[in-house]
N, C-alpha and C positions, 0 to 999 in steps of 0.2 A: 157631519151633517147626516141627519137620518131619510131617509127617501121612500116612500110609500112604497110597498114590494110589488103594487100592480100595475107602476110606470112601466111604459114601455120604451124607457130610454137605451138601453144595449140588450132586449131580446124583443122577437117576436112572439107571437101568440101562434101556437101549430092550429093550421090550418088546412083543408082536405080542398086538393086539388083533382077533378075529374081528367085533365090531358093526364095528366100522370099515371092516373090510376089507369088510364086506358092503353098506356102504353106502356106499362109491364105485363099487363093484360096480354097486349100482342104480343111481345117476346116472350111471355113462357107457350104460349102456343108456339109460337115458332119455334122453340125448342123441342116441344113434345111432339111436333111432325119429323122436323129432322132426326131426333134419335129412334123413331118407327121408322122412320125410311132406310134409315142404316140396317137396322133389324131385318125389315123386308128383303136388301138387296135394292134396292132402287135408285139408294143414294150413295154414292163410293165415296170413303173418305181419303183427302187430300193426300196427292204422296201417292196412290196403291196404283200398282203397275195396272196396266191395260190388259182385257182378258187374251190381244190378240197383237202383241206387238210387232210392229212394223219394219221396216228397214230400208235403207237407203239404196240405192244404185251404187254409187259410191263406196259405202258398206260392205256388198259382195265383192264388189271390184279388187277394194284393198285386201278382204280376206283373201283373192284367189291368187293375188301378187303374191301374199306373205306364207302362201303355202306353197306356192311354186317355188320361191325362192330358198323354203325349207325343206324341200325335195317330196312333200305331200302331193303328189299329180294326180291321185286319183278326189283328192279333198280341193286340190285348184279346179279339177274337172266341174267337181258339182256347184262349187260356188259360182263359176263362169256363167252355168246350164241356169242357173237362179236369177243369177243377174241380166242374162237375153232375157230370159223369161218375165223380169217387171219392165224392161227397156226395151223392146225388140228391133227396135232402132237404133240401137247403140252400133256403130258400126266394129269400134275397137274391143268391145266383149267377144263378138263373134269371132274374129279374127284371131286372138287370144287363145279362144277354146279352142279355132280350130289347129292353132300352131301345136299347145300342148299334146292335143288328142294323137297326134300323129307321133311325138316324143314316147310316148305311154304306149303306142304299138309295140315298140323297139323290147317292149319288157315282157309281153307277150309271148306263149310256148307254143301256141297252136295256130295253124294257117285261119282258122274259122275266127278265133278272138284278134288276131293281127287283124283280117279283112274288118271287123266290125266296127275296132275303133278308126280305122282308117275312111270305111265310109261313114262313120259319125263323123269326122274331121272336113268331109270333103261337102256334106250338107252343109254345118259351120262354114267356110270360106263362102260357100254359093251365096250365104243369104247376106255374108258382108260385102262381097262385088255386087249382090245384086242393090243394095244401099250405097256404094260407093265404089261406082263401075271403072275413075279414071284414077282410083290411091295406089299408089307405086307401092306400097309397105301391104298392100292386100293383095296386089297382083303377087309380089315377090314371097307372100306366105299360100298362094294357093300353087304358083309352080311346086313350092316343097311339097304342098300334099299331094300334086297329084304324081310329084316325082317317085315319092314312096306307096301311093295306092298302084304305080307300074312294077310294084316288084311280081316277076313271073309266074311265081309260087302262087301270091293273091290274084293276079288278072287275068292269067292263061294268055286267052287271045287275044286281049283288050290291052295288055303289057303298053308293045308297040304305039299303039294309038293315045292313051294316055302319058306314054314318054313325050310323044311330039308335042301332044298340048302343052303339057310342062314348061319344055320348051319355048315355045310358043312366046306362054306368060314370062318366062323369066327373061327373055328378051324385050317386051313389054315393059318390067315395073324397070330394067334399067335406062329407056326408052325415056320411061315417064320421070324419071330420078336418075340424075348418072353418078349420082350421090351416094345410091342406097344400099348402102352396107352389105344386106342379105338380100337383095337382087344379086349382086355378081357373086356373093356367095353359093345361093341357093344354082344361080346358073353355072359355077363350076360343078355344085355337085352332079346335078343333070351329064354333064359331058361328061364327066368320069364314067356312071353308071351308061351312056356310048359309047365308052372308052377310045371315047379324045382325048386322052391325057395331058396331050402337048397345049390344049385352047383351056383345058381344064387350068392347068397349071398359070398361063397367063391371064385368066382372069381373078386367080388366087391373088397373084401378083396384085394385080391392079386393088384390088379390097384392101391388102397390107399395107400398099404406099398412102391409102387414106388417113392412116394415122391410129384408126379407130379399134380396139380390141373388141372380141365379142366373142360369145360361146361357141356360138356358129362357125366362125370365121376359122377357129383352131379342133374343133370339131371334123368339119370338111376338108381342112388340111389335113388332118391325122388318116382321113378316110384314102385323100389322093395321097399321101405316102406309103398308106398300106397295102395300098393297091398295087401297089411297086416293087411289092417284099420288103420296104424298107420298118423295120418292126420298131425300131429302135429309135427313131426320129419320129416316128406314128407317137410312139407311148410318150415323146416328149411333147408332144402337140397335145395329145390327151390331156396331160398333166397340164397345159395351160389353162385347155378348158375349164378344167376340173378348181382350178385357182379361182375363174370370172363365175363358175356356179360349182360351187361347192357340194351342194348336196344334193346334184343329179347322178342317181344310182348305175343309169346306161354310161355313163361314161366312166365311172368305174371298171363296170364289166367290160368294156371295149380295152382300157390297160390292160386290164387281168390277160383279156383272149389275147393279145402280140405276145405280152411276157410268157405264159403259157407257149405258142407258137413259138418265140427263140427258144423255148426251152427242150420242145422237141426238135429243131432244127439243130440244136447244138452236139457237136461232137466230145464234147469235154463233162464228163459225169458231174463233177463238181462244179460247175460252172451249170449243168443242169437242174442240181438240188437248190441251188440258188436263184436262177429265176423261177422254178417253181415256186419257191418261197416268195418271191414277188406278187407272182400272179395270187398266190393264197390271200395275200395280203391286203388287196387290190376288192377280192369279192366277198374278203371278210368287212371292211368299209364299208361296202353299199348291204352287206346284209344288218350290219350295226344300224347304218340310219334308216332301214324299213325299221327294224326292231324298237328304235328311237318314237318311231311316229305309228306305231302299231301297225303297221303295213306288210299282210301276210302275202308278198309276195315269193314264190320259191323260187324264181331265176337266180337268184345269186347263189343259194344250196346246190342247183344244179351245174351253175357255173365249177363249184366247188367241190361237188363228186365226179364231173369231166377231169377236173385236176387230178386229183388222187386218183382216177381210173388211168391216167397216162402213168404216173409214178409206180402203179403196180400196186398199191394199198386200197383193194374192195373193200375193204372191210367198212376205211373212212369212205367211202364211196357209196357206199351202199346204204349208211348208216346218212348223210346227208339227200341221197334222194330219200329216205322214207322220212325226212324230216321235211323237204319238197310235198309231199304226199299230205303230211297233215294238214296243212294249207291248201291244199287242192286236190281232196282225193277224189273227185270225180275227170281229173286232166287224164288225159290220154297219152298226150306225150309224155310224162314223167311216167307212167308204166313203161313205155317204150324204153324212156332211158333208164329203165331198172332193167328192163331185160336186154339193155346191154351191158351193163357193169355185172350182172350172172352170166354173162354169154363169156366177155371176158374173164372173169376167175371159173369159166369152165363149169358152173353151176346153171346146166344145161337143162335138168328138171324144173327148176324155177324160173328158167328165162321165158319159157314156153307160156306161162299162162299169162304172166306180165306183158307177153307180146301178141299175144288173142285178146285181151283189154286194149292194143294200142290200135294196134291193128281194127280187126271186125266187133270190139266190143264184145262184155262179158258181162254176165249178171250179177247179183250183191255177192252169192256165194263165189264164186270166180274169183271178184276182186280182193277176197279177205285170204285166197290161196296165192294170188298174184304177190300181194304185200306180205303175209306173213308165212305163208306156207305152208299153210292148215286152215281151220276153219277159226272164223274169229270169238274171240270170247267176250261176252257182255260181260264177265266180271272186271276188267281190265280196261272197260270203255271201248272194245273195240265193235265196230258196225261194218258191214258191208255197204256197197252203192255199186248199183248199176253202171256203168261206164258205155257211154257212144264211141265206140268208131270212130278213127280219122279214113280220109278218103286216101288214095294214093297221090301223091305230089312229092315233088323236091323233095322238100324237107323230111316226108314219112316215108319213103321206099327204103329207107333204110331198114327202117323197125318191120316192113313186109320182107324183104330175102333174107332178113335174120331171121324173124320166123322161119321161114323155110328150110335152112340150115341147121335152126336146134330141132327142126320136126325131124331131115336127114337123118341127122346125128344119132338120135334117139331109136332111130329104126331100127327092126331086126325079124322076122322071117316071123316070130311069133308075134310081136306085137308092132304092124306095119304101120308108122304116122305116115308113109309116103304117099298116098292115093288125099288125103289131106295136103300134104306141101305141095303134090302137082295142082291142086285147084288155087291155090295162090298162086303160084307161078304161072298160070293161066291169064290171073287178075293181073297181075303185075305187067305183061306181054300187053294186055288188053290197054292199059293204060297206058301205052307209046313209048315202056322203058325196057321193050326186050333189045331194043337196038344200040343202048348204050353198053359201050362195050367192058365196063367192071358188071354192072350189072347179068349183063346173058352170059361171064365168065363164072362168077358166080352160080347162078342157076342152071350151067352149064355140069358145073362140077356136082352138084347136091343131086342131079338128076341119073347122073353116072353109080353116084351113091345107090341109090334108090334102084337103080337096075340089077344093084348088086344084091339086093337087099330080096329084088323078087325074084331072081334067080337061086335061094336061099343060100348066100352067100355070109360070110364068117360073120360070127355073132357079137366081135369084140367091137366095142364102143367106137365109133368112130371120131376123127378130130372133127368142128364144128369147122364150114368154113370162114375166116378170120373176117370180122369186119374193117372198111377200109382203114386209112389213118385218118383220126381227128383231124379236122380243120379248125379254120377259125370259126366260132359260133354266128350265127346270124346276125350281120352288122347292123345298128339302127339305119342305116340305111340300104335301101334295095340295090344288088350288086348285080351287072349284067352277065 
């Protein structure tokens, strides 16, 4: 059957719709604004990061854990400082920083960087007691700081009086928690540093019977062991620590300095080349994990040309402080202890300038004589810096009557360094260490020197007077 072609039985007729036409209409404008906007900048396409991204509480928190726990403390530090800083509220940031801050002293070479981070540690706890005035775990982390802002070197006359607050608190958070791990922790260490040993040791006791292991707990025990001369039970207590936090660099260097110490205590050569080789061992670890995390710290080099300066090999000695140096050539105290590993191998013209950088500070050109012995060369990359002065304390009167000694020494009728070494022996008297008696022994004998010297007495080199015996290095915690 045929069908007229202009039925309308299976099509329509096209036909012009206005909605329609008007609503493509509106979507291609809508399109030609949005891809001008994109052009302008006004419109961001979906997906693209924000020009100022944000971050969580949370966020810092867990970074400042997962660097602490990877031995990064100076990268736990800033995350903590970040994370007060969006939460100021948070009581356990605070308390946090301020535990670390005070850990990160311990790594420290100079009385001015020890006291800083210490009283950055002790701001930190104030502002987490003063949020949370009755937390057993705040109290028990502010007795630590201020147990360690009482070391005498940093507090002088405040020692004492921040000791008893210590105190004080750590009888407090056990008060408030008879629970708390590092309340009777933190409280034995206090009586040690009284040297209670006997209340020290029974509250050690009572923390072990809790069941609970912690860094702290074999930390403070290593400390009341070594306090005791016991070197070798110390360094096995280290070693536990070192198990519960693996990649804390002070407790490294704490093994190293006992092993070191049996090693000169010992009477058996071969048995001394052997813990020396421990102690090597011990602050080549904690220098691998700065190196691991980029962290130019030089204590552990210094740790480790103290070593080799006991063994009698300057050369390694001398050759890891100026490696100390590149990391911090504006410290004061690694000139110091360059100008004692020259004092030692007898390289008594180059102790001397190394120990006017430690001592009274020395200008750019000084410091490139101190370090290299000459004047520095820019083709080699070398610069001088100006170097500050350390005051006289503890810890630097060394590096002042060794000056004095390689000034002696050097003396001779023509070319007098003595009217120089008596004005430090003056400073040194002034500062309330003529009456200890290595010390005015010392200056005692350099001054005989000197009398000899202006009487124009024999012109042959004299011997330097010997510097004491190493000790143990400065403990992370403050020793009475």
């Amino acid at each position: 059957m045929n069908l007229p072609s202009r039925r309308r039985l299976y099509y329509r007729q096209p036909q012009t719709n206005l909605y329609r036409l008007f609503l493509w209409a509106a979507l291609i404008l809508a399109g030609l604004w949005l891809v001008y906007g994109i052009n302008r900048g006004s419109v961001q396409p979906m997906g693209a990061a924000t020009p100022t991204p944000t971050r969580t509480m949370n966020s810092y928190l867990s970074e400042a854990d997962t660097r602490f726990l990877a031995g990064d403390i100076p990268g736990a530090i800033n995350a903590y400082k970040r994370a007060t800083a969006l939460e100021p509220q948070n009581v356990s940031a605070w308390a946090n920083l301020a535990r670390i801050q005070t850990y990160y002293s311990a790594l420290q070479n100079t009385d001015e960087e020890q006291r800083r981070y210490l009283t950055d540690a002790l701001y930190a706890i104030n502002q987490a007691k003063a949020l949370a005035p009755d937390d057993s775990l705040v109290i028990a982390i502010r007795a630590l700081v201020l147990d360690w802002n009482s070391n005498p070197t940093i507090a002088a006359e405040r020692s004492p009086d921040l000791l008893a607050e210590a105190e004080q608190e750590a009888v407090r958070a056990v008060q408030l928690d008879n629970t708390n791990i590092l309340g009777l922790v933190v409280y034995a260490e206090i009586l040690i540093d009284q040297l209670k040993l006997t209340q020290a040791g029974q509250y050690l006791q009572q923390a072990f019977e809790r069941g609970e292991e912690t860094m702290d707990l074999h930390r403070v025990n290593a400390y009341y062991l070594e306090s005791q001369g016991q070197y070798s039970a110390a360094i096995e207590e280290y070693d536990r620590a070192i198990t519960l936090a693996p990649n804390l660099t002070f407790l490294y260097l704490r093994a190293g300095a006992n092993y070191r110490q049996l090693a000169f205590i010992s009477p058996v050569e071969a048995q001394q080349e052997q813990l020396y080789e421990k102690s090597l061992e011990y602050f080549a670890k904690a220098a691998g994990i700065n190196e691991q995390l980029g962290i130019k710290n030089p204590t552990p080099y210094l740790s480790i040309a103290k070593t080799y300066s006991q063994t009698g090999d300057y050369l390694a000695a001398s050759l890891n402080v100026q490696k100390a140096l590149e990391y911090e050539p504006s410290n004061p105290d690694v000139y110091g202890q360059l100008g004692i590993v020259y004092q030692k191998s007898r390289n008594y013209e180059g102790a001397i300038p190394a120990f006017k950088c430690a001592t009274y500070g020395c200008d750019a050109e000084e410091s490139c004589i101190a370090r290299y012995g000459r004047a520095c060369d820019p083709d080699f990359g070398e610069s001088g810096i100006a170097i500050s002065g350390q005051a006289i304390s503890n810890n630097t009167v060394i590096y002042y009557f060794s000056y004095v000694s390689m000034l002696a020494a050097l003396s001779r009728p023509q070319q007098n360094y003595c009217p120089l070494a008596r004005e430090v022996m003056a400073d040194i008297r002034s500062a309330g260490f003529g009456g200890d008696s290595l010390v005015s022994q010392i200056l005692a004998e350099n001054e005989n020197i000197c009398q000899i010297v202006d009487a124009g007495g024999p012109l042959a080199l004299r011997t330097a007077t010997a510097t004491p015996p190493p000790d143990l290095e400065t403990a992370p915690t403050p020793s009475a």
